[in-house]
VOVOZA-443925 format. One record per atom (N, C-alpha, C, O): atom name; residue in one letter; x, y, z; residue number from 1. Coordinates in nm, 4 decimals, padded with zeros to 6 digits, always signed. Example, Ala and Ser with C-alpha at 12.3 -4.5 7.8 and 13.67 -1.06 7.14 Angstrom:
2
<r 'N'; 'a'; <+01.3190; -00.5690; +00.7800>; 1>
<r 'CA'; 'a'; <+01.2300; -00.4500; +00.7800>; 1>
<r 'C'; 'a'; <+01.3200; -00.3300; +00.7800>; 1>
<r 'O'; 'a'; <+01.4236; -00.3319; +00.8465>; 1>
<r 'N'; 's'; <+01.2850; -00.2250; +00.7080>; 2>
<r 'CA'; 's'; <+01.3670; -00.1060; +00.7140>; 2>
<r 'C'; 's'; <+01.2900; +00.0030; +00.7870>; 2>
<r 'O'; 's'; <+01.3409; +00.1138; +00.8039>; 2>
END
This chain:
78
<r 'N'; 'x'; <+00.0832; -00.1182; +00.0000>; 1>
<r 'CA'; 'x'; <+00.0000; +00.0000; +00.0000>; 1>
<r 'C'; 'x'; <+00.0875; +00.1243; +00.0000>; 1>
<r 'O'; 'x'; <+00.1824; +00.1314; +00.0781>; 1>
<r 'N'; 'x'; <+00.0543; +00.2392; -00.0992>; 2>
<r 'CA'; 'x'; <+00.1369; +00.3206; -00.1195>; 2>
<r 'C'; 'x'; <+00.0870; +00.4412; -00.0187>; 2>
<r 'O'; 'x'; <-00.0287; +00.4831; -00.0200>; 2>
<r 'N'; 'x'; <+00.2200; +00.5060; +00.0943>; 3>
<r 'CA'; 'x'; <+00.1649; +00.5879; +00.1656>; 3>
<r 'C'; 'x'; <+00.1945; +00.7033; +00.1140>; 3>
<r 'O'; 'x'; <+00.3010; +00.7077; +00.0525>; 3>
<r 'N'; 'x'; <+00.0917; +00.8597; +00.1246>; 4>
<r 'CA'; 'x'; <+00.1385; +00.9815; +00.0588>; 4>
<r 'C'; 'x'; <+00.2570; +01.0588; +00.1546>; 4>
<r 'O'; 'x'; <+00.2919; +01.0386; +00.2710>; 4>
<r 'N'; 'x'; <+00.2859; +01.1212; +00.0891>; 5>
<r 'CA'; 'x'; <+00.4235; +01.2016; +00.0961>; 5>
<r 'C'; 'x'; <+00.3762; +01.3525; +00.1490>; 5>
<r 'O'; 'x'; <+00.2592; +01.3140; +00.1470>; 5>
<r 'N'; 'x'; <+00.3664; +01.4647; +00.1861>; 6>
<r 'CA'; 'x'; <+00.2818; +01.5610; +00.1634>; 6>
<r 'C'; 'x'; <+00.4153; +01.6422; +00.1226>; 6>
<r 'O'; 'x'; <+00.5063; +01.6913; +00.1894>; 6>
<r 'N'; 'x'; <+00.3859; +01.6347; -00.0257>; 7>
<r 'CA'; 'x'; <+00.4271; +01.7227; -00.1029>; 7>
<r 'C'; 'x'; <+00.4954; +01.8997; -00.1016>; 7>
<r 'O'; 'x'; <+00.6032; +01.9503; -00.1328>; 7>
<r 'N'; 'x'; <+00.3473; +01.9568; -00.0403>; 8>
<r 'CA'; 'x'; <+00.3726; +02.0866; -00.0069>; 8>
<r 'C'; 'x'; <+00.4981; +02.1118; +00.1197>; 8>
<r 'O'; 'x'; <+00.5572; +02.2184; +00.1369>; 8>
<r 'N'; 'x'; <+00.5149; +02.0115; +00.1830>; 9>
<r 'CA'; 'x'; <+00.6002; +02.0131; +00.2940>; 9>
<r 'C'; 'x'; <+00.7606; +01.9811; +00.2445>; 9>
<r 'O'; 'x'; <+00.8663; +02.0334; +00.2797>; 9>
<r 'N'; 'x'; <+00.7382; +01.8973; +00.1698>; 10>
<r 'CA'; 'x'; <+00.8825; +01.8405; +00.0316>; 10>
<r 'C'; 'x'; <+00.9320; +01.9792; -00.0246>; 10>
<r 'O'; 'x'; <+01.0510; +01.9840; -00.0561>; 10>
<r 'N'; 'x'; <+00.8476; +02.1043; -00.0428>; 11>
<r 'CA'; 'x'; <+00.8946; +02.1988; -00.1701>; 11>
<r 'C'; 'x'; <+00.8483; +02.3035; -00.0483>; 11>
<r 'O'; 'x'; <+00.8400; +02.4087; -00.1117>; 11>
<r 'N'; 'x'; <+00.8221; +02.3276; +00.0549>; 12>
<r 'CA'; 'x'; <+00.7741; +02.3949; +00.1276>; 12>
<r 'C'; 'x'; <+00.8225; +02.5354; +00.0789>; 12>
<r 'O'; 'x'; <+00.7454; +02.6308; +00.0892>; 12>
<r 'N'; 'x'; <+00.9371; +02.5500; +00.0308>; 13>
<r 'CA'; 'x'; <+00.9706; +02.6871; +00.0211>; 13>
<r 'C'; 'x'; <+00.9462; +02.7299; -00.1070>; 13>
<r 'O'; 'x'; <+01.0081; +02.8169; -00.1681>; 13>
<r 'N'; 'x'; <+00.8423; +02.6571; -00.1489>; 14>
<r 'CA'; 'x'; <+00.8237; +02.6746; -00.3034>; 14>
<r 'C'; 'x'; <+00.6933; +02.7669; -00.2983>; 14>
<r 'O'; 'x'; <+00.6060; +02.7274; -00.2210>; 14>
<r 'N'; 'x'; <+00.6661; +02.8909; -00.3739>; 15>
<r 'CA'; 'x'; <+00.5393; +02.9202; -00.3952>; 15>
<r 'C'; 'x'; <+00.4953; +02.8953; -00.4827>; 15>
<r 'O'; 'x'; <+00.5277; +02.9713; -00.5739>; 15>
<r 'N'; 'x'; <+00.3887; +02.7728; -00.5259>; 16>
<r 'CA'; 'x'; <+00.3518; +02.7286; -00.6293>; 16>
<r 'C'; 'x'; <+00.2416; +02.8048; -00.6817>; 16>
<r 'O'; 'x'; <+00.1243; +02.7765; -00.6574>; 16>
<r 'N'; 'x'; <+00.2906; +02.9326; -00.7766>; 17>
<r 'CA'; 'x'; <+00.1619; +03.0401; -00.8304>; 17>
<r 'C'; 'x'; <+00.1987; +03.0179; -00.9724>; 17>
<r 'O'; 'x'; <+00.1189; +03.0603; -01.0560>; 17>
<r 'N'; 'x'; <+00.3008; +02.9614; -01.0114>; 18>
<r 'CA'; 'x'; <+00.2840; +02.9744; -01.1712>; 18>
<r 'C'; 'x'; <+00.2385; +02.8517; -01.2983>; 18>
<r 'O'; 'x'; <+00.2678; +02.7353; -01.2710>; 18>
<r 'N'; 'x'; <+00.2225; +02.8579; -01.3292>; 19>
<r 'CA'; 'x'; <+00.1766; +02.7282; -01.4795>; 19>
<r 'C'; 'x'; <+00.2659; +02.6740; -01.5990>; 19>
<r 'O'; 'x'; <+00.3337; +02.7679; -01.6407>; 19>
<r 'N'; 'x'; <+00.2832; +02.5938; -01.6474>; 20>
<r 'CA'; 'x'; <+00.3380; +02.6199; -01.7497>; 20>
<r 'C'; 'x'; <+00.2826; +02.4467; -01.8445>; 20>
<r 'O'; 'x'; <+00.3013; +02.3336; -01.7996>; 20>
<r 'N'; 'x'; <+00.2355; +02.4714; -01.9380>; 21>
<r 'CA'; 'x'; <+00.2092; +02.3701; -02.0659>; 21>
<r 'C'; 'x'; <+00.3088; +02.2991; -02.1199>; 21>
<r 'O'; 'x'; <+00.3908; +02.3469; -02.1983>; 21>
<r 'N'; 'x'; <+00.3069; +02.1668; -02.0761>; 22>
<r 'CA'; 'x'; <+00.4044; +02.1208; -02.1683>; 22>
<r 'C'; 'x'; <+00.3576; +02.0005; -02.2510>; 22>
<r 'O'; 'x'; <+00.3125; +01.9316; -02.1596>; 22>
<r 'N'; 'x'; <+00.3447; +01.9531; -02.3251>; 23>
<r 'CA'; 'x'; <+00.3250; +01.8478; -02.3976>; 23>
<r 'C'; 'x'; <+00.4437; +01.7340; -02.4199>; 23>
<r 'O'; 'x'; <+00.5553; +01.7609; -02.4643>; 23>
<r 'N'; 'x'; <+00.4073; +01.6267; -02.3881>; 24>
<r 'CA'; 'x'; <+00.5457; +01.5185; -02.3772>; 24>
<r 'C'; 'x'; <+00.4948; +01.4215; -02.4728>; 24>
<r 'O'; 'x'; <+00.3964; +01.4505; -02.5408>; 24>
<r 'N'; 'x'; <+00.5689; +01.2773; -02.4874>; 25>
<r 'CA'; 'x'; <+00.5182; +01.1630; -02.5404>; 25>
<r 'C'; 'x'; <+00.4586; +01.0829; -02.4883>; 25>
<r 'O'; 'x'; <+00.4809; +01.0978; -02.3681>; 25>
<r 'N'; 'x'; <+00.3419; +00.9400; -02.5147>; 26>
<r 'CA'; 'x'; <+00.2980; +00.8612; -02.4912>; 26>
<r 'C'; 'x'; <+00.4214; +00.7772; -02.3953>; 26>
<r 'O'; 'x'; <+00.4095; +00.7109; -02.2923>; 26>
<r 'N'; 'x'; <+00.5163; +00.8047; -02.4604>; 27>
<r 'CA'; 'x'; <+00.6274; +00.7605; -02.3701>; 27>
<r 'C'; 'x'; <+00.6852; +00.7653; -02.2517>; 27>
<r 'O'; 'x'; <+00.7324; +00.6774; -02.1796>; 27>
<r 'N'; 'x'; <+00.6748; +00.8867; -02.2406>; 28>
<r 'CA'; 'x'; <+00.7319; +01.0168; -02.1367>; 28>
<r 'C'; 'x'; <+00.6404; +00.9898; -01.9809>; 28>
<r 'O'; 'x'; <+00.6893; +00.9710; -01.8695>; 28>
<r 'N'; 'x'; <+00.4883; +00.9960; -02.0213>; 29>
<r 'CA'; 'x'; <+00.3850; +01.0151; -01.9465>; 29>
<r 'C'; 'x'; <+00.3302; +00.8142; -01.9182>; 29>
<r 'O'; 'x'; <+00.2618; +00.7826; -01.8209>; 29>
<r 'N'; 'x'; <+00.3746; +00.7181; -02.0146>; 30>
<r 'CA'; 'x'; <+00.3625; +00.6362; -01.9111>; 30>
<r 'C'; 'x'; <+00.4653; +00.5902; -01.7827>; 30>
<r 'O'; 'x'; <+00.4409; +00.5329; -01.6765>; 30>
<r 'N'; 'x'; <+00.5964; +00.6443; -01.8444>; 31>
<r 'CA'; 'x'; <+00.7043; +00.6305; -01.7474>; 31>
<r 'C'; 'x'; <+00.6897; +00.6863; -01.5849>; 31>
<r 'O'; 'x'; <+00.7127; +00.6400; -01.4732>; 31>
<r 'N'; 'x'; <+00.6310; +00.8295; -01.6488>; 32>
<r 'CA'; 'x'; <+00.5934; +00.9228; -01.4932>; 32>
<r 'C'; 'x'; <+00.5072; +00.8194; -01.4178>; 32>
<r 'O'; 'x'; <+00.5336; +00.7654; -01.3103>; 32>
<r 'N'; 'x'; <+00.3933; +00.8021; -01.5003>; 33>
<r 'CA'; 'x'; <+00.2997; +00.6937; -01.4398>; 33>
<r 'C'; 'x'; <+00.3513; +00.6070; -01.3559>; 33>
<r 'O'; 'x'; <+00.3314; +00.6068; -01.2344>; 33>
<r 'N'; 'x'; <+00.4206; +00.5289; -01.4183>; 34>
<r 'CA'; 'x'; <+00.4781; +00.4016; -01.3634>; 34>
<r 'C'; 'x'; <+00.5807; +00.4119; -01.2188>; 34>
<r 'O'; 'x'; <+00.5725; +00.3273; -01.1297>; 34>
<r 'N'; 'x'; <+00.6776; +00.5303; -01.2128>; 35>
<r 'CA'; 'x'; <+00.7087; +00.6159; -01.1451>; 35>
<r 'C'; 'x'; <+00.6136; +00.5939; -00.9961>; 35>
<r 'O'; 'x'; <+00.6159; +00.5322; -00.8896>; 35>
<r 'N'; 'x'; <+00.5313; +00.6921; -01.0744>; 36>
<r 'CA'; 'x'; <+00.4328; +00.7260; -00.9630>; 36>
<r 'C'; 'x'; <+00.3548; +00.6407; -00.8872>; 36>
<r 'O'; 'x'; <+00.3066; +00.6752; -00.7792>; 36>
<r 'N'; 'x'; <+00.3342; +00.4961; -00.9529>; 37>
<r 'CA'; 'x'; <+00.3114; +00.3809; -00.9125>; 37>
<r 'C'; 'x'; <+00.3619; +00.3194; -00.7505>; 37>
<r 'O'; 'x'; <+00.3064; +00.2713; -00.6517>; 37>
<r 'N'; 'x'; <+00.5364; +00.3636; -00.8052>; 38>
<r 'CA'; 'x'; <+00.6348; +00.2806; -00.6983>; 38>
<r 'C'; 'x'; <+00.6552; +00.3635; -00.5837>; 38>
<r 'O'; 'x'; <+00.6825; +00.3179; -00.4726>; 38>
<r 'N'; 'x'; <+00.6359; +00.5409; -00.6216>; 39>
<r 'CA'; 'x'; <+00.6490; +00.6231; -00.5717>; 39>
<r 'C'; 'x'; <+00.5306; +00.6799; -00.4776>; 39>
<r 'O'; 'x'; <+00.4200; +00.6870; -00.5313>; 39>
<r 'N'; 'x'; <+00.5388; +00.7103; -00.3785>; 40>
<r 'CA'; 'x'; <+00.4615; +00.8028; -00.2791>; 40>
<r 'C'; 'x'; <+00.4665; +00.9331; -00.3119>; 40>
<r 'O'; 'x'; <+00.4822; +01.0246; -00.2311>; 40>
<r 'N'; 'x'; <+00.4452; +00.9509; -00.5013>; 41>
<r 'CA'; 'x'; <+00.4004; +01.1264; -00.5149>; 41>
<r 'C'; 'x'; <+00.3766; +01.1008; -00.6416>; 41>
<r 'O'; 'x'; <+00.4221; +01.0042; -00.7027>; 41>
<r 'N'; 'x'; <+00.3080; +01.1818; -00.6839>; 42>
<r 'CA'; 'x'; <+00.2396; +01.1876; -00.8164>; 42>
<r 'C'; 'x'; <+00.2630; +01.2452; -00.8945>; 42>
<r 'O'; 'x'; <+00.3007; +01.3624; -00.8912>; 42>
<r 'N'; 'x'; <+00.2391; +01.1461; -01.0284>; 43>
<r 'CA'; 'x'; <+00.2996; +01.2146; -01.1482>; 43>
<r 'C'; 'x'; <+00.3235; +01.3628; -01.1972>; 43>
<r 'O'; 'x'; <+00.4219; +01.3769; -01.2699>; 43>
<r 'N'; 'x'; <+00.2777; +01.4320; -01.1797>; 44>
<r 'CA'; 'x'; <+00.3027; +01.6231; -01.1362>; 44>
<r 'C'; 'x'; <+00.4198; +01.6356; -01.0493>; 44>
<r 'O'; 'x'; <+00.4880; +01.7374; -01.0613>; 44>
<r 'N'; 'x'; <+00.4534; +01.5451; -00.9620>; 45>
<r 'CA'; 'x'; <+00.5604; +01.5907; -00.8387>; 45>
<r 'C'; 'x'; <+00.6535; +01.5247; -00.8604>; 45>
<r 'O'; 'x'; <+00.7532; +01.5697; -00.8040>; 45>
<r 'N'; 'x'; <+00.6825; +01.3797; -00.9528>; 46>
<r 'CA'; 'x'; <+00.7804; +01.3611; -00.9974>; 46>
<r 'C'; 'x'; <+00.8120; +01.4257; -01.0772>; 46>
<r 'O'; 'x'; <+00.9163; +01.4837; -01.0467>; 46>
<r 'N'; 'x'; <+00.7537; +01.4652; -01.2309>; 47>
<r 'CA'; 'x'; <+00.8303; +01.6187; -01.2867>; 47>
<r 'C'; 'x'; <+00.8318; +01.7370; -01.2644>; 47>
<r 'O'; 'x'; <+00.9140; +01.8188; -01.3056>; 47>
<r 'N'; 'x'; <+00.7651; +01.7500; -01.2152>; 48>
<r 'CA'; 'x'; <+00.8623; +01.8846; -01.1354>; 48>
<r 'C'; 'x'; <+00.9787; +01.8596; -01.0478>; 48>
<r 'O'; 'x'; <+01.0549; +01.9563; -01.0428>; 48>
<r 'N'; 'x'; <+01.0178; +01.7464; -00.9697>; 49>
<r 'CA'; 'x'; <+01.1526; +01.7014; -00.9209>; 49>
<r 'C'; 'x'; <+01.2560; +01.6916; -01.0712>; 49>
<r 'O'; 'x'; <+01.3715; +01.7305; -01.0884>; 49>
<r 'N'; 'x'; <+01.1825; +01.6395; -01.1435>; 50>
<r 'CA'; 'x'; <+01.2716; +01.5579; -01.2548>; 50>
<r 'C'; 'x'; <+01.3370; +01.7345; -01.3448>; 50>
<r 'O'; 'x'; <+01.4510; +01.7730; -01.3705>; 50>
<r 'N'; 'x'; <+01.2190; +01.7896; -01.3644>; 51>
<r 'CA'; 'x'; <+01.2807; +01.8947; -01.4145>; 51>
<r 'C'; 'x'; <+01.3688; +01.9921; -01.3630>; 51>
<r 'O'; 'x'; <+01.4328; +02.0549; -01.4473>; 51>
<r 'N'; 'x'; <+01.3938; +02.0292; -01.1989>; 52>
<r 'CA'; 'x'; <+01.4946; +02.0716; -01.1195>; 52>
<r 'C'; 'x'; <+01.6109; +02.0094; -01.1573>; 52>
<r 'O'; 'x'; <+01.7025; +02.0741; -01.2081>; 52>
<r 'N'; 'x'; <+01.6208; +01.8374; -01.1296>; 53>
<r 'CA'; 'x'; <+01.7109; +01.7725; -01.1375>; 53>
<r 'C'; 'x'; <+01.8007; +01.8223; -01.2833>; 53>
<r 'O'; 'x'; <+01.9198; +01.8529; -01.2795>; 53>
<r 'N'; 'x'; <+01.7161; +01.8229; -01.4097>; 54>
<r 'CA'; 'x'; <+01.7628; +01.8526; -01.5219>; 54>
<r 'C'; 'x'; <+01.8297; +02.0168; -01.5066>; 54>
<r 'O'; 'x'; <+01.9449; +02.0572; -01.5223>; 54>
<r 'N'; 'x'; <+01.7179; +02.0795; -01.4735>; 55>
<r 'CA'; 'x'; <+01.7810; +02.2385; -01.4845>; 55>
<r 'C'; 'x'; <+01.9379; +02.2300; -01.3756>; 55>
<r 'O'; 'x'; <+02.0430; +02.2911; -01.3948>; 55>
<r 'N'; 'x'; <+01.9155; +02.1642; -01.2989>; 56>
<r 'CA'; 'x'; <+02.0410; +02.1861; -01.2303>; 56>
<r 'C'; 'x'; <+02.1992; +02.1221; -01.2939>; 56>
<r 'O'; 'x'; <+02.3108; +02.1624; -01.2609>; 56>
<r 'N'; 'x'; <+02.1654; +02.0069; -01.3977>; 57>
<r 'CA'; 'x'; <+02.2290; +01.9536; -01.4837>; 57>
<r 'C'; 'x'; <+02.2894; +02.0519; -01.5984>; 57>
<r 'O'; 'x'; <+02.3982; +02.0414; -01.6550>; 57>
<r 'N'; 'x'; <+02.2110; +02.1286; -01.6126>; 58>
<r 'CA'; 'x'; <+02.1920; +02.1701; -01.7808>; 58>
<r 'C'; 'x'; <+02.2988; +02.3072; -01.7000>; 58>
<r 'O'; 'x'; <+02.3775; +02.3676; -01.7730>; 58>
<r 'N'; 'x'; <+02.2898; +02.3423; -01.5544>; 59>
<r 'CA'; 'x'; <+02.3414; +02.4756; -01.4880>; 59>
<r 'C'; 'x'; <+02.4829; +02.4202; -01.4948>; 59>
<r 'O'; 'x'; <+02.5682; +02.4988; -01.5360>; 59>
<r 'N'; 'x'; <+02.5202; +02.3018; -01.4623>; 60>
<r 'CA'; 'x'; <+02.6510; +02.2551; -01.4855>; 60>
<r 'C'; 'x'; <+02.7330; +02.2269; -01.5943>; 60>
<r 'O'; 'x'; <+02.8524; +02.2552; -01.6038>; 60>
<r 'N'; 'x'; <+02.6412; +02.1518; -01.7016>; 61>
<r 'CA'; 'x'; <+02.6976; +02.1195; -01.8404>; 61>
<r 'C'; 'x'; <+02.6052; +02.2061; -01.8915>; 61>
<r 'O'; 'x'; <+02.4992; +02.1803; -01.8343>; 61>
<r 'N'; 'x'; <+02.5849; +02.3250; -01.9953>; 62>
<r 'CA'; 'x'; <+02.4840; +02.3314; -02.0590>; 62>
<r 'C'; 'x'; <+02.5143; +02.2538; -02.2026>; 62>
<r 'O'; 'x'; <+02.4260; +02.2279; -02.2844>; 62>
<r 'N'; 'x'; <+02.6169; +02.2301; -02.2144>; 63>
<r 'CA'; 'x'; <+02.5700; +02.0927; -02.3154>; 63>
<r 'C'; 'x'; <+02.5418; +01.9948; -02.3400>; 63>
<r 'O'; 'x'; <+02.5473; +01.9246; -02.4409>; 63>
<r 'N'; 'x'; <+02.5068; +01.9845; -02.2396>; 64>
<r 'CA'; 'x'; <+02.4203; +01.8344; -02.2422>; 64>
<r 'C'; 'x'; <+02.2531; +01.8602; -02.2733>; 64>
<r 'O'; 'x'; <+02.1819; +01.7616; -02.2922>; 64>
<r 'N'; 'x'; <+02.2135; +01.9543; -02.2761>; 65>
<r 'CA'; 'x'; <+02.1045; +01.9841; -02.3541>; 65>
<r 'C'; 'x'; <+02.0917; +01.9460; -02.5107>; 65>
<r 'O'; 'x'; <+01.9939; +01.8958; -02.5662>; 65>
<r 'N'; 'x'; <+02.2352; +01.9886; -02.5763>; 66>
<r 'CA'; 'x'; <+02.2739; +01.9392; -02.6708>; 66>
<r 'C'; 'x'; <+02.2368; +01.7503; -02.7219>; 66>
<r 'O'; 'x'; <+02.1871; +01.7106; -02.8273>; 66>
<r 'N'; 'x'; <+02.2687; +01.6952; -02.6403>; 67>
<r 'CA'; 'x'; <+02.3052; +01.5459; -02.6463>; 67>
<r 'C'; 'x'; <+02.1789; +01.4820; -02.6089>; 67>
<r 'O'; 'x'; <+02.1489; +01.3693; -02.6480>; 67>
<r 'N'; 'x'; <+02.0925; +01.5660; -02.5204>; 68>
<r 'CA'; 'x'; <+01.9834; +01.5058; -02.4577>; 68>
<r 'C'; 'x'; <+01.8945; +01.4205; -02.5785>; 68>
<r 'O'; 'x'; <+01.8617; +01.4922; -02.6730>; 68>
<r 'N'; 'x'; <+01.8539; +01.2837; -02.5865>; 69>
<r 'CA'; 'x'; <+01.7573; +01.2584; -02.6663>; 69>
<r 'C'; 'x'; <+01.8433; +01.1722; -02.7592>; 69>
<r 'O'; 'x'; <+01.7846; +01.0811; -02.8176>; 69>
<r 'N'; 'x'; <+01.9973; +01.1915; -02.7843>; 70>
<r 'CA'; 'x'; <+02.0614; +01.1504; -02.8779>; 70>
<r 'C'; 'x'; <+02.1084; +00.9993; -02.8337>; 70>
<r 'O'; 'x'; <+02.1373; +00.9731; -02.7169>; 70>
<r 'N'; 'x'; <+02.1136; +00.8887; -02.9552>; 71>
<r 'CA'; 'x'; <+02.1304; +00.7542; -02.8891>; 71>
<r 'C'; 'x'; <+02.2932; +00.7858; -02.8374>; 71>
<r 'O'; 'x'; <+02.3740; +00.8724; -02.8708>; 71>
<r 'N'; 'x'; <+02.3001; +00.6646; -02.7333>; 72>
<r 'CA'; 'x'; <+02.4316; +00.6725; -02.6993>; 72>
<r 'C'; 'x'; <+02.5811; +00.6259; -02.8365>; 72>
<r 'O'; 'x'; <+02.5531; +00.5788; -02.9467>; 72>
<r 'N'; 'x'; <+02.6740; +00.6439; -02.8074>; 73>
<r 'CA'; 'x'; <+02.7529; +00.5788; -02.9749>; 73>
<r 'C'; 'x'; <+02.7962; +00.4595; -02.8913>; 73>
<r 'O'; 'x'; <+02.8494; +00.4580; -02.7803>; 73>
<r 'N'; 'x'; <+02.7611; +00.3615; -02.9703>; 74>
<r 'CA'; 'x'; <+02.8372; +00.2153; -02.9554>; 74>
<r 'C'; 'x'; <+02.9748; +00.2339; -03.0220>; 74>
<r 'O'; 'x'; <+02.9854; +00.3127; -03.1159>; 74>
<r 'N'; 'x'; <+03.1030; +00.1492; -02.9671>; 75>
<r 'CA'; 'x'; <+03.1846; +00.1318; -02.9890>; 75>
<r 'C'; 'x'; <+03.1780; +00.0497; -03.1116>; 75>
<r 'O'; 'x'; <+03.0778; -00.0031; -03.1598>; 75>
<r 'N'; 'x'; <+03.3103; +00.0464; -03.1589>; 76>
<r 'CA'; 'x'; <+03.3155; +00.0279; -03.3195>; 76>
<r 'C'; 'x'; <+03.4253; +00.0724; -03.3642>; 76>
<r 'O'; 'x'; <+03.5245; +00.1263; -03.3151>; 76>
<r 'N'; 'x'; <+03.3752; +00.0256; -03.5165>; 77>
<r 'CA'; 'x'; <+03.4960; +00.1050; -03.6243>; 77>
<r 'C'; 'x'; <+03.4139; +00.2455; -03.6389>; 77>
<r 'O'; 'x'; <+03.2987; +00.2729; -03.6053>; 77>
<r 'N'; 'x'; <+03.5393; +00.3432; -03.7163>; 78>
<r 'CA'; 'x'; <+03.4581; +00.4595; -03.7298>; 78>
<r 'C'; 'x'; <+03.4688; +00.4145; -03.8763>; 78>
<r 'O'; 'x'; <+03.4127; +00.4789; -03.9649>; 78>
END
């Protein structure tokens, strides 16, 4: 049995007043799902974690924004 998390207390210092639209893949959104399954927070509160995690990534490398999405290169001949 999955117990809740209370969220607002997780981000407490967050003022959550703003919105923003994003559209993802069939892909994207069953993963969160599934996520959210194992997880004690819901699909909304895993991305918004997930997207911190990234922005804080992207604050370190910003090129890896670049690469994001791209398959990895298998070793080989060139």
């Amino acid at each position: 049995m999955r117990s809740a998390i209370d969220y607002r207390a997780l981000m407490s210092d967050d003022e959550l007043s703003e919105g923003l639209f994003l559209r993802i893949s069939k892909a994207d959104k069953e993963q969160l799902d599934a996520m959210a399954e194992r997880l004690p927070l819901k699909a909304a509160a895993i991305a918004r974690i997930a997207l911190r995690i990234g922005l804080q990534a992207i604050e370190k490398d910003p090129g890896a924004i670049f690469a994001a999405g791209k398959p990895a290169k298998r070793g080989g001949r060139s």
